[in-house]
C-alpha positions in Angstrom: 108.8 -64.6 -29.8 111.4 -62.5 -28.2 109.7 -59.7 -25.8 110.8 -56.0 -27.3 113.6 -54.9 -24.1 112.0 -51.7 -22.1 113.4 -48.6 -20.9 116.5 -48.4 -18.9 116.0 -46.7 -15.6 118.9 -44.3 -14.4 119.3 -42.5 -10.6 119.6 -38.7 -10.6 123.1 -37.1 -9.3 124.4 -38.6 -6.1 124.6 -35.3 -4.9 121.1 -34.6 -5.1 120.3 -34.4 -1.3 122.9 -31.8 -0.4 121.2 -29.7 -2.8 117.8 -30.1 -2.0 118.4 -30.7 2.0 119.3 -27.0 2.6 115.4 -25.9 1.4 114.1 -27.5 5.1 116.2 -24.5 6.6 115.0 -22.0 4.5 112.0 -22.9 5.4 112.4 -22.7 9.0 113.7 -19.8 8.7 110.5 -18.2 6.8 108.4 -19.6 9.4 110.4 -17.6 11.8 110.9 -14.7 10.0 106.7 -14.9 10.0 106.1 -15.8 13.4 108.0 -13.1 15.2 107.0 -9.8 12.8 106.7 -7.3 14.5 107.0 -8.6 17.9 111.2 -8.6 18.2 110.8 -7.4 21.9 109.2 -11.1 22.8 111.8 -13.1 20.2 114.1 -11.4 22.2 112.9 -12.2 25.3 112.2 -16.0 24.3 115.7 -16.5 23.5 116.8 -14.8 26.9 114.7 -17.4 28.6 115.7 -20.2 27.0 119.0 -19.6 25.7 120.8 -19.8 22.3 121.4 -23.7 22.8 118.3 -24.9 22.4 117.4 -22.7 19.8 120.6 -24.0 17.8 119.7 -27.8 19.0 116.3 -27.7 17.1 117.6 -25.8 13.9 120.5 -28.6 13.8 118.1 -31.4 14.2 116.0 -30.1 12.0 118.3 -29.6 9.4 119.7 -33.4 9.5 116.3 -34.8 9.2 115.7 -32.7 5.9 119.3 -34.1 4.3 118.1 -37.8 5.7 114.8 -37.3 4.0 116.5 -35.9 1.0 118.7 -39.4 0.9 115.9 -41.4 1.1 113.8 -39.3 -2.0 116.9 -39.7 -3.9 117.3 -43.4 -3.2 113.6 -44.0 -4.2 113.3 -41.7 -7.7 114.7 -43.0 -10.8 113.6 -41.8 -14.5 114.5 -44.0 -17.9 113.5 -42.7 -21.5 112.1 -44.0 -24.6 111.1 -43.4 -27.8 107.4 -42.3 -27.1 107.7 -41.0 -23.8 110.2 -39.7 -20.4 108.9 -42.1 -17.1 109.8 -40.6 -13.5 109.3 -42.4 -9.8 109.2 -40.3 -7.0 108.2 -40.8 -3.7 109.0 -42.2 -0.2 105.8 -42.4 1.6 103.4 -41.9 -1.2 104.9 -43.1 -4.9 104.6 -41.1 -7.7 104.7 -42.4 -11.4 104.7 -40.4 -14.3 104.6 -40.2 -17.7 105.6 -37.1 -20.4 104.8 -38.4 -23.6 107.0 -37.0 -26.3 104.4 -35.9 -28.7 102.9 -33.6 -25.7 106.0 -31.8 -24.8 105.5 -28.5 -25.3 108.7 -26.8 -24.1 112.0 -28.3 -22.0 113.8 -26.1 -20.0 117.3 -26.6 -18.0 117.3 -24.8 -14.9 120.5 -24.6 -12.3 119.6 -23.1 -9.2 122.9 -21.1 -7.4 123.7 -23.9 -5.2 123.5 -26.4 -7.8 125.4 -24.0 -10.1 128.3 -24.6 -7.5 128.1 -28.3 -8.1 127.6 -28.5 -11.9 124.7 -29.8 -11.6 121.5 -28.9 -13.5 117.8 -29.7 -13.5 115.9 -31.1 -16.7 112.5 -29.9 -16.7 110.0 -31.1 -19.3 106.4 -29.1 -20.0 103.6 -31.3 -21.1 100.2 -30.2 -22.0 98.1 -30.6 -19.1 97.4 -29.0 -15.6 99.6 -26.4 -13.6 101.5 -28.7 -12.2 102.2 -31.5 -15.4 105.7 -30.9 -15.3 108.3 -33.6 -15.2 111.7 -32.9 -13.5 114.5 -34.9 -13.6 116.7 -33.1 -10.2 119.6 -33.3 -10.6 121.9 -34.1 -13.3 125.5 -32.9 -14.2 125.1 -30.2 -16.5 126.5 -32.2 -19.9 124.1 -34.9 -19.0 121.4 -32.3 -19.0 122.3 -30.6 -21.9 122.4 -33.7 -23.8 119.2 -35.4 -22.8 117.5 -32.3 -23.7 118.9 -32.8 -27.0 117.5 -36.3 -27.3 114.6 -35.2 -25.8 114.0 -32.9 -28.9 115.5 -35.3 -31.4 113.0 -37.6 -30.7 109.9 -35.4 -30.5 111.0 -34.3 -33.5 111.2 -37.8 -35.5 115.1 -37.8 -36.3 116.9 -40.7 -35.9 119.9 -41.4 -34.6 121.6 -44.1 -32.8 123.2 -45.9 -35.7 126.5 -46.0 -37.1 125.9 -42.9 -39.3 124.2 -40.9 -36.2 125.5 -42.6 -33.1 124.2 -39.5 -31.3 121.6 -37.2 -31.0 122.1 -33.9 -33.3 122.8 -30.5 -31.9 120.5 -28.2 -33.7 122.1 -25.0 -34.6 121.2 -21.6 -33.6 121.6 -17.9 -34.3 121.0 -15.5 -31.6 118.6 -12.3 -32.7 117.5 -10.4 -29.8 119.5 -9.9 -26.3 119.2 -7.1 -24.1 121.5 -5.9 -22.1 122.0 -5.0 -17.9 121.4 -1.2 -18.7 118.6 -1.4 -20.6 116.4 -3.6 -18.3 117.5 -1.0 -15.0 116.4 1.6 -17.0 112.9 -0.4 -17.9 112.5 -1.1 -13.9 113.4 2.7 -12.8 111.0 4.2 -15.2 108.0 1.0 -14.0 105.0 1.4 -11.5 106.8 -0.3 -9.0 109.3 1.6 -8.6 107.2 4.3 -7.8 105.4 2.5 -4.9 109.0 1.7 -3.3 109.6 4.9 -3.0 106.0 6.3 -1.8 106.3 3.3 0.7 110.1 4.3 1.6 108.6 7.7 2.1 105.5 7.0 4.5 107.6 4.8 6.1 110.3 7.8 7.2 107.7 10.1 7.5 106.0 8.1 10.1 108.9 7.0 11.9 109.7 10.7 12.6 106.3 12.0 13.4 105.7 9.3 16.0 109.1 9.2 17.3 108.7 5.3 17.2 110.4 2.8 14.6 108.1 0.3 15.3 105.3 2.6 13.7 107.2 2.3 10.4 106.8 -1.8 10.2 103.5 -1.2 9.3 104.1 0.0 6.0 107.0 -2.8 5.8 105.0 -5.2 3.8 104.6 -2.9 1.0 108.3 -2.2 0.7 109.2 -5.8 0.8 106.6 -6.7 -2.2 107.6 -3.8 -4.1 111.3 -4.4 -3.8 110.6 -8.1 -4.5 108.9 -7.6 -7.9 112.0 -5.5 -8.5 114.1 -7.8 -7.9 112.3 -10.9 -9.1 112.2 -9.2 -12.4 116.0 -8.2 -12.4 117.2 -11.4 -11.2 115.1 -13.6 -13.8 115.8 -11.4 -16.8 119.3 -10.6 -16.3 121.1 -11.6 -19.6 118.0 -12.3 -21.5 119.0 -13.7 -25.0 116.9 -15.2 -27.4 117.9 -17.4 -30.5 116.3 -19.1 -33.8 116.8 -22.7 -33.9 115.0 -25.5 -36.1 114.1 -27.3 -32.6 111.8 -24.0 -31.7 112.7 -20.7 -29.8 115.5 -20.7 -27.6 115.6 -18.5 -24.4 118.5 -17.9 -22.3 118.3 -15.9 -18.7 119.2 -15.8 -14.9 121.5 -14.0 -12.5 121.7 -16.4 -9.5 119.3 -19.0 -11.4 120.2 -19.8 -14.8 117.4 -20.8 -16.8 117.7 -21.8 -20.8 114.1 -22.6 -22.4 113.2 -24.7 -25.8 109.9 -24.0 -27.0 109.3 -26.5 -29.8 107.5 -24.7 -33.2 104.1 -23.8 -32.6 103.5 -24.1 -29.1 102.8 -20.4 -28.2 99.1 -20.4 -27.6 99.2 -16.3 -27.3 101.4 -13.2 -27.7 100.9 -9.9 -25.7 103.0 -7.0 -26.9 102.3 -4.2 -23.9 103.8 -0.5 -23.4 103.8 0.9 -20.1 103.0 4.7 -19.6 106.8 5.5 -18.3 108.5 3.6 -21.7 106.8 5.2 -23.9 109.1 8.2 -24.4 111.5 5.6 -25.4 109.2 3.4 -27.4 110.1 0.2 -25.4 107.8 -2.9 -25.2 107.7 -6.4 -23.5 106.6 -9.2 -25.3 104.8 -12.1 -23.3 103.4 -15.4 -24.1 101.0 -18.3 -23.4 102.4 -21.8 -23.4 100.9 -25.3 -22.1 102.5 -26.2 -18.6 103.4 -22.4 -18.0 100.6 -22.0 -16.1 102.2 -21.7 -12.7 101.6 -17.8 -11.1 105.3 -17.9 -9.4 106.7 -19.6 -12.7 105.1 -16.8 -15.4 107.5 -13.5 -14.3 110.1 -15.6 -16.1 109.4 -18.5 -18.1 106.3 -16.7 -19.9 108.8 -13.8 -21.5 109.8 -13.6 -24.7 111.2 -10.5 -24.7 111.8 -8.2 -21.2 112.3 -5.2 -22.9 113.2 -3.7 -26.3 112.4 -1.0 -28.8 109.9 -1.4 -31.5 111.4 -3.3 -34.1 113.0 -5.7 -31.7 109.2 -6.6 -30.5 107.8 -7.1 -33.9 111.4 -9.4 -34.5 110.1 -11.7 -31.2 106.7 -11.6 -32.8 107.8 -13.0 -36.2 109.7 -15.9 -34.0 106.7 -17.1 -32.7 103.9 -16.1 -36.0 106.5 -15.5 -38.9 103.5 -14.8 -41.4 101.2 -12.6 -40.4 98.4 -12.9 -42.6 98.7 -9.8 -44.0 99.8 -7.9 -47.6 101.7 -5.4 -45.7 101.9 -6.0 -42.6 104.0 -3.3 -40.7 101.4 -0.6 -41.3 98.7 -3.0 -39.7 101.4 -4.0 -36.7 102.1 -0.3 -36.0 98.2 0.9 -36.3 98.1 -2.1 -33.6 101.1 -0.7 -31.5 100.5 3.3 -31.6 97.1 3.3 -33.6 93.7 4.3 -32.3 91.6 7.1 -30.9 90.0 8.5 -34.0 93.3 9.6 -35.9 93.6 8.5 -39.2 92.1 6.0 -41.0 92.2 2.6 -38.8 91.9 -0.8 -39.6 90.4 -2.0 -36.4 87.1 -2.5 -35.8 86.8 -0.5 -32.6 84.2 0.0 -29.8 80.9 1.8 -30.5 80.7 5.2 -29.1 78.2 3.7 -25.9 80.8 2.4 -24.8 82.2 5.2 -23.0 80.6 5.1 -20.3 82.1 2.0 -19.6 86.0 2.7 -20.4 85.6 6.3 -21.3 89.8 6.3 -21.6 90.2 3.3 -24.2 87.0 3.0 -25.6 87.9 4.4 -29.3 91.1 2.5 -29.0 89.5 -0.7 -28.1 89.6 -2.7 -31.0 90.0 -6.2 -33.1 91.0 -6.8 -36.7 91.0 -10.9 -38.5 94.3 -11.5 -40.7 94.6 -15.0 -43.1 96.5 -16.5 -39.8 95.7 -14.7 -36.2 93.3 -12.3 -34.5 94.5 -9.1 -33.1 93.7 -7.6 -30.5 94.1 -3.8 -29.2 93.5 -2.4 -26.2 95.1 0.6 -23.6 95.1 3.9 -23.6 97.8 4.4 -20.9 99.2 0.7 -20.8 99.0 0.0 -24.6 98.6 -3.9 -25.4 98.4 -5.8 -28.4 97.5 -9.5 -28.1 98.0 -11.7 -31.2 96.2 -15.5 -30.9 96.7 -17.8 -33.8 93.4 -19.4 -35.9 94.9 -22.9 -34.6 95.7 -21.8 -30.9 92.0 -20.6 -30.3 90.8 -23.0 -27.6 87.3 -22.1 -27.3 85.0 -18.6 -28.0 82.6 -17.1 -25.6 80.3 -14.2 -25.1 79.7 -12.2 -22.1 77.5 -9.3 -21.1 76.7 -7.7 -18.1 73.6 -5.6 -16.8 75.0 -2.4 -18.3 76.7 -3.4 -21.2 73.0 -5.0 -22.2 71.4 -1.7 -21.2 74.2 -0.3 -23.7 73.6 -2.3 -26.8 77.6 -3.6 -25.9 79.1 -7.1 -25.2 82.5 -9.0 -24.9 83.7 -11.6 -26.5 86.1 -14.3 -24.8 89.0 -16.3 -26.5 90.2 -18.9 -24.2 93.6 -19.6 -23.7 96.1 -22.0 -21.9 96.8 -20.7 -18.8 99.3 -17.5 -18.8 99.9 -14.1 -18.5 97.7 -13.1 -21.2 93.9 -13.5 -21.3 92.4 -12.2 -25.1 89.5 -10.5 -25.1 87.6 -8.3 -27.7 85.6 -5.5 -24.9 82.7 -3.8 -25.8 82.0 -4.3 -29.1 78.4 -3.9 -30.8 75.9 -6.5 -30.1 75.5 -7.6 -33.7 79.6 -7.1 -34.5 80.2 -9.2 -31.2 78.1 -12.0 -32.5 79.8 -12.0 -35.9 83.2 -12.3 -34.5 82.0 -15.0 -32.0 80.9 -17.2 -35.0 83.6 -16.1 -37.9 86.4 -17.1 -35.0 84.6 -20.6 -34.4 84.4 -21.1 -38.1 88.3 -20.0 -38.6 89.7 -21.8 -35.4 88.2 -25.2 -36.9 88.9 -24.9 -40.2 93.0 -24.0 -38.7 93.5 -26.1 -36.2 92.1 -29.2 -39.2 95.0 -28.3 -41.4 97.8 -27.5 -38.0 97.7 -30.2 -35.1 100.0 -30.2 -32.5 102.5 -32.7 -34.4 102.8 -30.2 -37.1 106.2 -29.4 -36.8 107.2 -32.8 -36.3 106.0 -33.7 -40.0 107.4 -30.4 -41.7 110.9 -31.3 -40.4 110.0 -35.5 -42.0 109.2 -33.5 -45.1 112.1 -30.7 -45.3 114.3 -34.0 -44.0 112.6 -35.9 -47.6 113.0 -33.0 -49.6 116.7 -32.0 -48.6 117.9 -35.7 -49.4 115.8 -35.5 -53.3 117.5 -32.7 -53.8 120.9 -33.5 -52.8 120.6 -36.9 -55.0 119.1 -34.6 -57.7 122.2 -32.7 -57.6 124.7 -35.2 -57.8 124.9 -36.6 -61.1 124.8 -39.8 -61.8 127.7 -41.8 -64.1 127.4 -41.7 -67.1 129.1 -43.9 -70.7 132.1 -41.8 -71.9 131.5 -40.4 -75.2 133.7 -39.0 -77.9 132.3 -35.7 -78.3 133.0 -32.5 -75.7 129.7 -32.0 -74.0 128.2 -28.1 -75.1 127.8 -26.3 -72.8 124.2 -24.7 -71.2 122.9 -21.2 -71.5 122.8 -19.6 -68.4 119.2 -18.8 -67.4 118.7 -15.4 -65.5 118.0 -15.7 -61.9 114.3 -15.7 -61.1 113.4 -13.7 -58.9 113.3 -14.6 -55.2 110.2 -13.6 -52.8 110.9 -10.9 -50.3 111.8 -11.6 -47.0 109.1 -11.4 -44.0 111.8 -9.4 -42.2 112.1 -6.8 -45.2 108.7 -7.0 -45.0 108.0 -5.4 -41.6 111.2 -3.0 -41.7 113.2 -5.0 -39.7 116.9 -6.4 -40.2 117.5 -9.0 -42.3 117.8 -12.4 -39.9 119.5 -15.1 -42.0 118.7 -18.7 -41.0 121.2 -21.1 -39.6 124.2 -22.2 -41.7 124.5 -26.0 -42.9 127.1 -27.1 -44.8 125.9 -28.2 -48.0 127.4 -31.1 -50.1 129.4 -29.2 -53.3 128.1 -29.8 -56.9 130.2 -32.6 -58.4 131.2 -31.6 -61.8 131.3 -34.3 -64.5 134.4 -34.7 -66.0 135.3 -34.3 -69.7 137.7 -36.7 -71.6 138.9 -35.5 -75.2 139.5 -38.1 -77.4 142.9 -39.1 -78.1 144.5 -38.4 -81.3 146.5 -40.8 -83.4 150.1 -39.5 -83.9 151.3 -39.3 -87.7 
């Protein structure tokens, strides 16, 4: 019996450690920048002691040994792939070996820092379900290498086959790009943002200080709170830059990055959660950002880009990124219920929601009438806000666990809260201050709904709706194309035409917004059978 051959094992870019070697200076450089604060006068006087030479000597030294390490990491870390699964060995003191099995990939991303960028080179990094720091990544690859093995990547999670004559390679899936925003738009969402207000206040105090005390080393005080404002700014600038988002039948494609470039696959129904939030300042021009939870996003410095499904847009272009992620609602109409969960609330009108009991002022005496939850056939949504409006939509299948909490006064209130437990992300559901008796309701009606969901929709769902579409597609095509038939004599009659039933409207007529059609594919033409007239004998 012939053993079954195993994966092939492949290096990562020989280029590799000039790309990674550089990070040991930035490094010692933020160790310096820390060390010496506010105390230039001694840097100052350090350097006069010693001299620039020595100072040079140990940056230089230091500097080789990070490329020399950064050979050695690259000589020991190889990665091969399979059909279940993507292996990676890593390590030169300590070795690392892991494992991203395919059926648990729950988005892949390709990232190219600036340097890398430089080099054509790209980094393949793959999400799995599992802790904050489950990722695999495969650093670094030339960028067609990258592109492609992402493509395998999905191919395979997704059950197509290819490799043989008719499919010697993996398939590109198409893709049709529906929401992009553009440079003006998101400058005009971070001048009109909270912290762009405490840059300035900080800019301010800062001046004001400096003059009063005739000092400019009073003003460092206040320096911290310049740099972490500006940073946010600037964070959220550089990682949103160019933001474009696309429909694809391998999931929801997300391109974005000014000096990183970042493009994001998330694989059908992987989003755990969905916040839709309005900040005070954009609501004059009705814009809203659209977040999400997904499994291996649950890094803090990874979730002001990689958790955004939309930075900024206007109202319809939020509902649009929600229909990407939950295209059916649950709901007969569901616009009306989406923009009674946007703009709704606060007593006017009749509501839908189930809102917060009138106690419970005197525990959110700003949101409390807004505060509210309502149950559709697919999701739970939440409201909540009075000057930061949010809407949090979690899916019947992507409800992890349910909970109950209530503190000293929200027992002496009659009030409690109930918990939906996510993945780790930026958005954390919770139903606040609801009656005692409504909370438990909820807390058992959601147990009951997330079980009976997540029976009919595990994770591989996707996997066996593209098997099936894959079946039907091929029944129909053979259906289509008639098969041969004996030539007879007579002229075949031909058929009545049937009127046109009538087709089911579209969930994008149905909340208002334009019309996305789904990706072209060339289908095979109708093959029309031919007709032979029987010859007549001349006289």
């Amino acid at each position: 019996m012939t053993e079954a051959p195993g994966p092939v094992w492949n290096r990562v870019h020989p280029v590799t450690p000039a790309v990674k070697g550089w990070k040991v200076l930035a490094v010692l450089l933020a160790i310096a920048v820390q060390q010496v604060g506010t105390n230039i006068g001694e840097a100052q006087d350090l350097v006069g002691t010693v001299g620039w030479g020595p100072v040079a000597a140990v940056v230089a030294a230091a500097t080789v040994v990070g490329f020399v390490y950064a050979a050695i990491a690259w000589r020991m870390t190889r990665y091969a792939v399979d059909s279940e699964a993507v292996y990676l060995h890593t390590g030169v003191l300590f070795r690392q070996q892991r494992t991203a099995r395919l059926d648990r990939v729950q988005a892949i991303d390709v990232v190219q820092p600036l340097l890398a960028r430089l080099f054509g080179l790209a980094e393949l990094k793959i999400e799995v379900a599992g802790g904050a720091d489950s990722a695999v990544r495969l650093a670094f690859l030339r960028e067609d290498q990258a592109q492609q093995l992402r493509n395998e990547l999905l191919a395979r999670a997704a059950g197509v086959e290819f490799g043989t004559e008719e499919q010697p390679e993996a398939p590109v899936a198409p893709e049709r790009e529906v929401l992009a925003v553009s440079a003006g738009r998101l400058i005009g969402s971070l001048v009109r943002s909270v912290a762009i207000v405490f840059l300035l206040l900080g800019m301010i105090a800062a001046i004001v200080v400096a003059v009063v005390s005739r000092e400019i080393g009073a003003a460092f005080g206040l320096l911290p709170l310049v740099l972490a404002a500006g940073g946010y700014l600037w964070g959220r600038f550089a990682g949103e830059f160019n933001f474009r988002a696309a429909q694809s039948p391998d999931g929801i494609r997300l391109r974005h990055g000014l000096l990183e470039s970042r493009s994001q696959t998330v694989p059908p129904g992987r989003v755990q959660a969905v916040r839709i939030s309005q900040a005070w300042l954009w609501r004059r021009k009705d814009w809203w950002r659209v977040q999400i939870n997904v499994a291996g996003y649950g890094q803090v410095e990874e979730q002001q880009t990689e958790n955004v499904l939309l930075p900024v847009g206007d109202r319809d272009e939020a509902l649009l990124a929600l229909w990407l992620v939950l295209p059916e609602l649950g709901a007969a109409d569901p616009r009306p219920v989406l923009d009674a969960a946007l703009a709704g609330g606060g007593g006017a009108g009749e509501d839908p929601f189930t809102t917060s009991p009138r106690a419970a002022r005197w525990l959110d005496p700003w949101s409390w009438s807004r505060n509210g939850y309502l149950v559709t056939e697919r999701a739970l949504l939440v409201r909540s806000g009075r000057f930061v409006r949010q809407l949090v939509v979690v899916p019947h299948e992507r409800t992890q666990s349910v909970a109950l909490s209530q503190g000293p006064l929200q027992r002496r209130l009659g009030v409690a809260t109930v918990l939906l437990h996510s993945t780790p992300g930026p958005v954390a559901p919770q139903v606040v201050h609801l009656e005692e008796s409504v909370a438990g309701a909820l807390l058992v009606e959601q147990a009951a709904r997330a079980r009976t969901a997540r029976a009919g929709a595990g994770p591989e769902r996707w996997m066996r709706e593209l098997r099936a579409q894959a079946a039907r597609a091929t029944v129909d095509v053979e259906r289509e194309v008639p098969q041969p038939e004996p030539v007879e004599p007579e002229v075949p009659q031909p058929e009545p035409v049937e009127p046109d039933a009538p087709q089911p409207e579209r969930v994008e007529a149905q909340l208002g917004l334009p019309e996305v059609a789904p990706p072209v594919t060339s289908q095979p033409e109708p093959v029309e059978p031919e007709t032979h007239q029987p010859e007549v004998p001349r006289p």
